[in-house]
N, C-alpha and C positions, 0 to 999 in steps of 0.2 A: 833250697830244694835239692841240691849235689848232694849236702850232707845227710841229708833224712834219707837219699836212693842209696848211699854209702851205708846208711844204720841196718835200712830193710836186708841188704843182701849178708849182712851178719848174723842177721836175726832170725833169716827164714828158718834156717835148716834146725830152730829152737821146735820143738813139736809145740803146736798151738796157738804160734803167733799167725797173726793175722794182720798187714799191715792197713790201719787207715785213711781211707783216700776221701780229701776232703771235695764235697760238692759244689759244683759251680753253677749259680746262680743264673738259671736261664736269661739270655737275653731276648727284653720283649724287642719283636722284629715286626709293625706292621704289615698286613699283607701278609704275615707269613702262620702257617698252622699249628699250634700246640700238641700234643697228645690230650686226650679227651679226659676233660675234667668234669667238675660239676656245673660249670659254666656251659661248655661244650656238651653235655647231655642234657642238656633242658632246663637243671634244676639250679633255684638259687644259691647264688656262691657264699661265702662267708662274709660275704660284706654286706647281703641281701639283695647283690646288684640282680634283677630282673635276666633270666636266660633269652643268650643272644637267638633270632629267628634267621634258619639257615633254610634257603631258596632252594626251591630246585633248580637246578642249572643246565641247559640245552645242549646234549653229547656234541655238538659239532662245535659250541664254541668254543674258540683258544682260551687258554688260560694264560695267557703272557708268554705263553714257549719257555715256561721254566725259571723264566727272571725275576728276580726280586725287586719290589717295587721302585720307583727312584728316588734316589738317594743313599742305597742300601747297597752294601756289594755281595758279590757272591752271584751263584746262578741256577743256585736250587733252593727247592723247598716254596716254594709261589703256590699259595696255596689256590685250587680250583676256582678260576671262577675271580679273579681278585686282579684288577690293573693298577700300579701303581700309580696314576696320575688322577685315581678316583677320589686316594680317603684308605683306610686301612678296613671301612667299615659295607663299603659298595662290591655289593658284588652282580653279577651280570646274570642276567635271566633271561627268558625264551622270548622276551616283550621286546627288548633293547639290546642293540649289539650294535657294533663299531665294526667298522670296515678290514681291522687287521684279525679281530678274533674269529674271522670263518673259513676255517681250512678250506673248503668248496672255491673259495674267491682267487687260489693261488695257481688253478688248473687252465687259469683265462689268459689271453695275452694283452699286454698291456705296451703302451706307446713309451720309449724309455728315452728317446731324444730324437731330434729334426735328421734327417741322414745328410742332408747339407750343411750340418754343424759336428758332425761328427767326425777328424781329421785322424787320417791314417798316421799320423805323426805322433799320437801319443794318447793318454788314455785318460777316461772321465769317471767320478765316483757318479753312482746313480741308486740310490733310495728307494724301495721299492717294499709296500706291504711292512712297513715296520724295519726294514732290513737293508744292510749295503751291500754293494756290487761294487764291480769294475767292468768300464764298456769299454773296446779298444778292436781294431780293424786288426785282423789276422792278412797272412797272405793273398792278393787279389783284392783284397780291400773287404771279405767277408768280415764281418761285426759277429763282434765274441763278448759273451755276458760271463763272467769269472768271479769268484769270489776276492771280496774286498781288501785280506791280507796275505800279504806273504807267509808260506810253510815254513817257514825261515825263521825269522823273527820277528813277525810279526807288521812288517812295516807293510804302511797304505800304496797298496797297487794304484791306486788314481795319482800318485805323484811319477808314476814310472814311465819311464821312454820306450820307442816301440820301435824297433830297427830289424828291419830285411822282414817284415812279417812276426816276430817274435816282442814279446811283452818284458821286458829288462826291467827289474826289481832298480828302486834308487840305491837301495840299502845295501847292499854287497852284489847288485851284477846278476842276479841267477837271471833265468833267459826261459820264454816258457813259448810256447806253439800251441794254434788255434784247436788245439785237442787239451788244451791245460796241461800237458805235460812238459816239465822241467826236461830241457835239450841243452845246457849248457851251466857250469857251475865252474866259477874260475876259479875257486879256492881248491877244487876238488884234487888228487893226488892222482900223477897221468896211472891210466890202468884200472882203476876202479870205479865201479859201474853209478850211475844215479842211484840214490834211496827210491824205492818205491811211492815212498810218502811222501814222496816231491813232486807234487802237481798241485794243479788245481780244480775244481770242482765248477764245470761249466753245465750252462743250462740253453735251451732251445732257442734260436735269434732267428728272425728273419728279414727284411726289410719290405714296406711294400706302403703305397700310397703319399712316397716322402717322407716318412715314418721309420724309425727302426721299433722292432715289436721284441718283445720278451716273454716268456713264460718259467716262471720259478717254480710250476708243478707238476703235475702230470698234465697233457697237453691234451685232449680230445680230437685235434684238428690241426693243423699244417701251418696256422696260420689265423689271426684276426679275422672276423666275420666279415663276409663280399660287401664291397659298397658298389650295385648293383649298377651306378649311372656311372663309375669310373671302369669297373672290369667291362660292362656289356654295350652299353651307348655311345664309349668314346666322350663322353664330355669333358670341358675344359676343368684341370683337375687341379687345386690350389690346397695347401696348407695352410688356414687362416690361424690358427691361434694354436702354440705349445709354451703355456706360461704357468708358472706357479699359481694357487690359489690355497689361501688359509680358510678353507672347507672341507669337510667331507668328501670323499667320491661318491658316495650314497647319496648325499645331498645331490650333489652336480648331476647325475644321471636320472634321481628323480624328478629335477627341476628342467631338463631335458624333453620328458613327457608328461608335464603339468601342461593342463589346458587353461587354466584360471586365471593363470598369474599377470598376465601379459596387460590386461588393463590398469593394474596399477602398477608394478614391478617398471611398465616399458611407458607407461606416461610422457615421458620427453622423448620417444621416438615414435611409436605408433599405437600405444594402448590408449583407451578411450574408457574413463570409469564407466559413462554414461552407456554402455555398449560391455558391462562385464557378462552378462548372460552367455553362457553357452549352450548353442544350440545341442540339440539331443544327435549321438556321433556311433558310426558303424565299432563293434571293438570285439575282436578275436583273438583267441589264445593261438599258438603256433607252436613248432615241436623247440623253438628255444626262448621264445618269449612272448611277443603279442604286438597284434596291429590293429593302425585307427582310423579311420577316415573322419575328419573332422571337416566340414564346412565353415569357410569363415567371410565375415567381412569386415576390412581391413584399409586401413587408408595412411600415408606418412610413409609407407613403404617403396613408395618410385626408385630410390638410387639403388635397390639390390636390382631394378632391370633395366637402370640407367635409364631411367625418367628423372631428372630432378623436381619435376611436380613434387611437391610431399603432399599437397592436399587431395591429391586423387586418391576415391576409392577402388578398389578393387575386388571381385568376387574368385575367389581360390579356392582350390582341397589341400586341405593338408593331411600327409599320407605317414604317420608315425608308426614306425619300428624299433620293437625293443629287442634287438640281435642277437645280445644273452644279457644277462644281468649288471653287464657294464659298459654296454655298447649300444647306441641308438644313431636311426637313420630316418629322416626327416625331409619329404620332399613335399615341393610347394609348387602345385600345378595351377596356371591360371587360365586353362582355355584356350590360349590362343590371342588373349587378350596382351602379353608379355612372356619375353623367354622363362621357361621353367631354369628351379634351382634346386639345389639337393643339397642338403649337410650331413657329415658325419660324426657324430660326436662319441667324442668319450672321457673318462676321467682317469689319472693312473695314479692310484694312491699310494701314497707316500709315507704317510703314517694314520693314524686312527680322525686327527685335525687337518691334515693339508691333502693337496691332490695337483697335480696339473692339468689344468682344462685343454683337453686338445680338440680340435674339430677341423675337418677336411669338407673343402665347397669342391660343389661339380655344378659349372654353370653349361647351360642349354645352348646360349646364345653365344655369337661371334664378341672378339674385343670392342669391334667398332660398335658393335650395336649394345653388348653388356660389357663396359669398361669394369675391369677389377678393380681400380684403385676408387671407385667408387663407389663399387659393390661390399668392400673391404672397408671403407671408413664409415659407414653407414652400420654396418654389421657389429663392428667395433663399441658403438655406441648403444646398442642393446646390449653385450658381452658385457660391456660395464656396466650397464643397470643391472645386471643378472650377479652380477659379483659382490657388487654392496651389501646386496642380499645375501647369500649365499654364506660370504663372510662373517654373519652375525649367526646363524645359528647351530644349533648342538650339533655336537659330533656323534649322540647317541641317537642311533635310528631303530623307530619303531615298527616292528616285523608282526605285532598282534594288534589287527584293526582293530580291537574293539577299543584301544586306549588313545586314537583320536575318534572326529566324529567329521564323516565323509557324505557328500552329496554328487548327485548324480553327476554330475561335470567330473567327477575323481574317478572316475574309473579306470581308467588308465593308471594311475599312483596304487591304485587299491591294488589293482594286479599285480605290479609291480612288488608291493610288501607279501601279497601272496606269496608266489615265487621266492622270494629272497626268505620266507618263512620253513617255506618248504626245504632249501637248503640246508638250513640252519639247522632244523628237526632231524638231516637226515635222508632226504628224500630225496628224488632227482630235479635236479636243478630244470626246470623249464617244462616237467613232464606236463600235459595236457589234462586235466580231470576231464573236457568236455570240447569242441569243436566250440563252442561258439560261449562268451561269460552271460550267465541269467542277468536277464533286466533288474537293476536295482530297485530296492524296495521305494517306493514313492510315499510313504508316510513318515511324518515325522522326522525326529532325528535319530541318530544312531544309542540303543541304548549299550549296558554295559556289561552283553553277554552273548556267547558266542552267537548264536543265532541270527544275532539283529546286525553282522556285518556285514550287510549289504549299505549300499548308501541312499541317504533320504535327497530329495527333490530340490 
């Protein structure tokens, strides 16, 4: 090659040479898009292979953010609509979508660690929507969400020490303050000022219910949605559960406001096959998501009120809120019969398959009368029925009813994929079409066209 660029520059200034540059053979890159062939415009290619069928694809969802499938390096050219962990041949449509591909989901706050596990001494990597961070306590002990590596070179901020307030790089020292801005550089030559491009890039933290809270988008709100029995009532306010789960967060928040599952799902703690019916339940739209009044009756439950009876029944409302599309709040009124309880749930996903299920209790009653360690291991033990589950199914979540088939017990989930549809399309997340959701269609099952998504009986 030296020699033939040594020949060209001899030969230009010859009138009419032209030198020849030889072609290089495309490399096929799954997940990645060609220029438009005969394949790509519909028609059969020369081997007679059959033209590929391209979907249409729903504006709001991600396309990978630019990345080339896995396996592959580089970090462009991912063609629309294309996830590397699908297949080079899947692509994503307005029906099914994953948790990281909906821009809309990034605007929420999410739970990023326990604020009692979170030590002013040093900093933690933390996963969040597909993406890494760095979480680490600024001055006062404020919690700072920072990007994952150093402007430097490159090295991982969750390995870095945190001294007087400031975020100390392992890798050469630079030294950064709860604003992300670079305040110390010990290579630096005395007199001349920091690079501009020496910072980092932080985003909205807050702490609140034992929680530290994050938002990686634009933020709507100050803060995580009220959990109405810890800011108003004063109840006793607990952190039950911030633990990893190989689920969806789709999953977890829809299986949050399922009504149905509970008799088979919780079988070894209080579901009853013989009692799956559910009774017909109050259910409204709200300006960020929807609520349910459910009637139940329910037995195996004494230790969330510090009965150890398990065989006693009990008659309850249970009072389900969908907060926003990743946030639900769950209280469980018994009359007078036992102290009421309240959960707060939510999922913080991690990537498109994992999530960590977090949930915050607010119990009614005194210690003596509702003991936590017994309200807690009792709890514990639905939590894991609820994860066995959860664990096993797909990570691609269906946003067009018509492609399962829904009865009236679902109403609550249908909403739910409503909503999350309407994000997805574009629309406003939680917007209301009507005060109150039309009574589900009572015939038959659901068929296979837009119409007939209401649910059958």
């Amino acid at each position: 090659a030296p020699r033939r660029r040594q020949l060209h520059r001899i030969l230009l200034p010859v009138p009419g040479f032209r030198p020849r540059r030889r072609r290089r053979a495309l490399r096929e890159v799954p997940g990645v898009a060609r220029r438009a062939g005969p394949h790509r415009r519909g028609e059969p290619d020369a081997g007679g292979r059959p033209p590929r069928t391209v979907r249409r694809v729903a504006p709001a969802i991600r396309s990978g953010r630019g990345r080339l499938p896995a396996g592959h390096g580089g970090t462009a050219g991912a063609r629309r609509g294309v996830v590397g962990d699908r297949g080079p041949d899947h692509q994503l449509t307005e029906d099914v979508v994953r948790v990281t591909e909906i821009d809309g989901l990034r605007d929420l706050w999410y739970a990023v660690a326990r604020s009692d596990e979170q030590s002013p001494a040093g900093a933690r990597r933390v996963r969040l929507l597909g993406d890494d961070y760095t979480l680490w306590r600024a001055g006062g002990g404020r919690p700072v969400l920072a990007e994952a590596y150093c402007p430097h070179r490159g090295a991982s901020l969750a390995s870095a020490s945190v001294a007087d307030g400031r975020l100390v790089c392992c890798y050469h020292g630079w030294e950064f303050d709860g604003s992300g801005s670079c305040v110390h550089i010990p290579q630096l030559d005395p007199g001349l000022p920091i690079p501009p491009k020496a910072c980092l890039r932080t985003w909205p933290v807050v702490e609140r219910y034992g929680l530290v809270w994050a938002c990686v988008g634009a933020p709507a709100t100050d803060g995580p949605p009220r959990f109405v029995e810890a800011d108003e009532h004063g109840w006793r306010v607990q952190v039950d559960f911030f633990e990893p789960w190989a689920a969806s967060a789709l999953r977890v928040v829809d299986n949050n406001i399922d009504q149905s599952h509970p008799a088979f799902v919780h079988r070894g703690t209080f579901g009853d096959p013989s009692r799956a019916r559910v009774p017909p339940y109050e259910l409204e739209r709200t300006a960020t998501g929807l609520r349910a009044r459910v009637p139940q009756d329910v037995g195996g439950v004494g230790p969330q009120m510090g009965d150890a009876d398990e065989g006693k029944r009990y008659e309850r409302m249970q009072e389900v809120e969908l907060l926003d599309l990743m946030h639900t709040r769950i209280r469980l009124s018994y009359g007078g019969q036992a102290p009421d309880y309240a959960f707060y749930g939510s999922a913080t996903p991690v990537d498109d398959s994992s999530s960590i299920y977090v949930r915050v209790s607010a119990l009614a009653g005194d210690e003596d009368v509702q003991p936590y360690a017994m309200f807690w291991d009792f709890s514990r033990r639905v939590t894991l029925e609820d994860k066995v589950v959860l664990e096993q199914t797909s990570p691609d979540f269906p946003v067009e009813v018509t492609r399962e088939v829904h009865l009236r017990c679902d109403r609550t989930t249908l909403e739910y994929r409503r909503q999350l549809a309407r994000l997805v399309s574009g629309g406003a997340e939680g917007e209301p079409e009507a005060t109150d959701v039309p009574q589900p269609r009572m015939e038959g099952a659901v068929a296979q066209e837009p119409s007939a998504a209401e649910p059958a009986a």
